[in-house]
N, C-alpha and C positions, 0 to 999 in steps of 0.2 A: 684339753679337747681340741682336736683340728678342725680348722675350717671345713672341709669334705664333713667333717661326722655331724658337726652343727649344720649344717645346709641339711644333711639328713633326718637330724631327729626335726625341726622345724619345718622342713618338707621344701617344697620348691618356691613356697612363698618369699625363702629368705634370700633367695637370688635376686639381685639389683638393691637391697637396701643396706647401702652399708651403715645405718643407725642401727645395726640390729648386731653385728661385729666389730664396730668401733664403738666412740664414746656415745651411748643412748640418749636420746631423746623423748623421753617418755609425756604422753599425751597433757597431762596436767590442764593447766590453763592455756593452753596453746594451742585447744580444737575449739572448735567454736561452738557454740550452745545451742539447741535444738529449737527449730525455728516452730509453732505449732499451726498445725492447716488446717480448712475449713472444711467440713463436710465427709468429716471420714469416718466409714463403719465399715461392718462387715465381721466376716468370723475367721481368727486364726487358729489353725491346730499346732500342736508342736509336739513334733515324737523323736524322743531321742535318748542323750546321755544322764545317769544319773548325777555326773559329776557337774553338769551345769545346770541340775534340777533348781538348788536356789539363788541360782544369780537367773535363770528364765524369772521365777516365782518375781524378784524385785524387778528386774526388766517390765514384766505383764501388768503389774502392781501399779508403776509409777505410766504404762503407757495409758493404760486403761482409765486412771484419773483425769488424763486430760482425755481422751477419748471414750466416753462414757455409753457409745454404741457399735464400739468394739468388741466383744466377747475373747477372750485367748482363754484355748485349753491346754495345760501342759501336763506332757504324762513322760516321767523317765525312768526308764527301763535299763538303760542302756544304750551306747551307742549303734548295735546292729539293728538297734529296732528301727531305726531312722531310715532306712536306705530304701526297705519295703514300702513301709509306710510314705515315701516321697512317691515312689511310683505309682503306686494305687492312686495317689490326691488323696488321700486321708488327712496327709499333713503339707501345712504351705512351707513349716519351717522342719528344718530334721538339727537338732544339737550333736556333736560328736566330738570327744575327746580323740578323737583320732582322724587322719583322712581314711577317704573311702576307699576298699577295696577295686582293683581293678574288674575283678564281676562282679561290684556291685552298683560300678559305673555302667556296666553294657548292660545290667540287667532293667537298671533307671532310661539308657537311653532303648533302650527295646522299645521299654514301653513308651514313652513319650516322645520319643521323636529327637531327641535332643539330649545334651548334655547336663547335668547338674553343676551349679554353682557356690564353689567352697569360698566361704568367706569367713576371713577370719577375725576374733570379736575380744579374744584375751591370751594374756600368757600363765601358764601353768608350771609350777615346779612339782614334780612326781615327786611326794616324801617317803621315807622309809621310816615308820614310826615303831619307838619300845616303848614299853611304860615307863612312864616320868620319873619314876622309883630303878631305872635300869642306867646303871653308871655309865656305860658303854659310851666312847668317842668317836666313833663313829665307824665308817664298814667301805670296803671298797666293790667296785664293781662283781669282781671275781669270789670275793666271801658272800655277796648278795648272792652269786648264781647258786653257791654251794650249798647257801642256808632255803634256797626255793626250789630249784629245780631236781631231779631225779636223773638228766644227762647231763648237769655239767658241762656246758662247750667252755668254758673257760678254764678250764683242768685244772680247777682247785678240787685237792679233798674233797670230800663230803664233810660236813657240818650240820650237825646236831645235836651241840651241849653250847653252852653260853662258855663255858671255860674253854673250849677250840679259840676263842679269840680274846682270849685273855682277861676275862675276867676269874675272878678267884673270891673264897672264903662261900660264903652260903651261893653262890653264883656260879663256880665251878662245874657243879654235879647236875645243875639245874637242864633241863630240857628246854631247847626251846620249840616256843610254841607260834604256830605259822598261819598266819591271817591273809586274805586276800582276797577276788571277788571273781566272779563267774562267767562264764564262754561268754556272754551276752556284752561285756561290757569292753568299751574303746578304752579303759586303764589298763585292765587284765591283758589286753593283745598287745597296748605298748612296751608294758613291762617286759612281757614278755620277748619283745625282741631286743627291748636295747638293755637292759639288765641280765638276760638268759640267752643269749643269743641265740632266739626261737626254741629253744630249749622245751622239755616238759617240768611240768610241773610236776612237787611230790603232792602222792595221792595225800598226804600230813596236812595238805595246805586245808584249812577252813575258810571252806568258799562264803561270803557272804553277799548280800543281794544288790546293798547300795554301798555307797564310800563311809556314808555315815556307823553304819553296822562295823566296818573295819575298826575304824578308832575305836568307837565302843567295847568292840571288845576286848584290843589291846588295853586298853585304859581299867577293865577291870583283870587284867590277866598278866599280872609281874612278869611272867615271864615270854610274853607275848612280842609279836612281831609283825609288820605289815604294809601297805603298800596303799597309797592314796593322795586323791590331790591336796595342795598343801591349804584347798581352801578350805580344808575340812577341821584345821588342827582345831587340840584345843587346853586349855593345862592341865591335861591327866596324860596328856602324851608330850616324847619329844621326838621332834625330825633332826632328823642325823645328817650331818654333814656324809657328803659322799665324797669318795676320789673314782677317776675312771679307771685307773690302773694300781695295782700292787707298788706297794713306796710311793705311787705320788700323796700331795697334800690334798686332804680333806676341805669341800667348799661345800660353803652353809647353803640351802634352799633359800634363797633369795634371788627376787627377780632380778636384778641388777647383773646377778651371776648368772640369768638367765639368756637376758639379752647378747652376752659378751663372751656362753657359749662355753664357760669353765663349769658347768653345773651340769654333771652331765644326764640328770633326769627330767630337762628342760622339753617344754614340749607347749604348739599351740593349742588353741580349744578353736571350733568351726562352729559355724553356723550355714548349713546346707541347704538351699534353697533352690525350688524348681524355674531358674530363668529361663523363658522360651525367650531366644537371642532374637524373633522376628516380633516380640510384640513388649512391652514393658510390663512389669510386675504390677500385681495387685494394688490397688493404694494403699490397703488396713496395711497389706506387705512389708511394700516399699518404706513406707513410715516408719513400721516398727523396727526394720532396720537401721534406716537413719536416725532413730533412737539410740539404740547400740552402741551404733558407732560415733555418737556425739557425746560431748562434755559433758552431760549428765547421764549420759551410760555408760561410758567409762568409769564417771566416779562410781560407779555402783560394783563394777568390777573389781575397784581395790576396797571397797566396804563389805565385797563377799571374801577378799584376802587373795585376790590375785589379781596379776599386772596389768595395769591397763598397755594398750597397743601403745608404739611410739607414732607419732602425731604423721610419716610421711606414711606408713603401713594406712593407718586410717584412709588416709584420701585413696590410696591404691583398692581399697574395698569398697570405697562409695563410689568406685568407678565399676564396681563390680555389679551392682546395684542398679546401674543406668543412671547416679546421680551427676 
């Protein structure tokens, strides 16, 4: 994967840190621990991604103990629900597996006066999962488009038996069967452009509502296929090594392969917040950020099974923050 393509799927965030394309430095013990302050309540909403539904849920969980006149509501729909819902002030926080659209940036600052503020909070490897029981080694960018999309920009074939890719004996004849998730969600619109190169979908694909519903159903459907973040896996599925191109070598869903830019379904997770740049964030806010992004929300990040930031990305976001 090139430089240019990795500054792309990671967005602009990954311009000026060279830990994130050289040798990584991952958060570990090397952020410092979350200091806790006096006096703070109030109500947070949060509208957004399903895919950071339960790293919100242990984020709220471990804020809310120490802050016990706190309330955080979290509701995930998906990542488009975020952007509305930032502008109305429904919500203090908006989660999004993807950045924001550019109307959905002018339609935030319409309303508010101002720009929204993307901050980013983990690293994500996009899986491609079969059922645990499907021999298969894995699949390259261009057999991904064939096996999802219905245009094809990657002028493979079309693809729709498991034997197109070489498996054989009860495998051969089999159908396969196409899993994935709905207009609403910031997975579905990633995939969709750096897997399909914006491509359509085939109407075959079985939209489902959250990530979790994907594995499920591949997990109970042999001949199943599909697409979700890798903090979802679990042993009734496996995630496939990908290559970006035809003949190149197959690199496993790991962050390490994330950071360094060879993975090529690599991607961040945001956390969208209404900063008015003339006046400082909320406190319940502010805090709950610098939760996040401190050593004990990080580890929480790799106990929901994805990468914590590398340790200079952090301080770049709690500058985001006003910290």
């Amino acid at each position: 994967m090139s430089l240019s393509l990795v500054r792309k799927t990671f967005g602009t965030l990954v311009l000026g840190f060279s830990c994130l394309v050289a040798a990584p430095c991952l958060a570990g013990d090397t952020l410092p621990a979350y200091t806790q302050q006096s006096g703070v309540a109030g109500s947070i909403n949060s509208v957004g991604s399903d895919t950071l539904n339960n790293l919100m849920a242990y984020w709220s969980e471990a804020f809310r103990a120490m802050y016990p006149n706190v309330t955080v509501q979290v509701e995930g729909k998906g990542s488009s629900t975020a952007p509305p819902a930032l502008s109305a002030g429904a919500a203090q926080i908006g989660p999004m597996s993807r950045m924001m659209k550019a109307s959905e940036i002018e339609d935030f600052e319409r309303a508010r006066g101002f720009k929204p503020t993307a901050v980013a909070v983990a690293i994500d490897c996009v899986a491609v999962y079969v059922n645990k029981d499907n021999p298969i080694k894995g699949l390259s960018l261009p057999q991904i488009d064939a096996i999802f999309s219905s245009t094809r920009k990657f002028n493979h074939d079309d693809i729709t038996t498991w034997g197109q890719l070489g498996l054989s004996g009860e495998w051969a004849a089999r159908n396969i069967s196409i899993y994935g998730r709905n207009a609403a969600s910031g997975t579905y619109a990633f995939f969709k452009e750096v897997s399909m190169g914006n491509g359509d979908y085939k109407d075959s694909v079985k939209e489902q509502p959250g990530s979790a519903a994907v594995v499920n159903g591949i997990a109970g459907d042999k001949a199943g296929i599909g697409y979700s973040g890798i903090g979802y896996r679990t042993s009734e599925v496996r995630a496939l090594p990908i290559a970006a191109k035809t003949g190149e070598a197959f690199v496993e869903p790991e962050f390490m392969n994330a950071v360094d830019g060879s993975y090529p379904l690599a991607r961040l997770l945001y956390v969208y917040i209404p900063k008015d740049p003339s006046q400082p964030l909320p406190t319940a806010t502010k805090e709950f950020m610098k939760f996040v992004l401190s050593k004990e929300g990080q580890a929480l990040v790799e106990r929901d099974g994805y990468g914590a930031l590398p340790a200079e990305v952090v301080q770049e976001q709690l500058q985001l923050i006003g910290e």
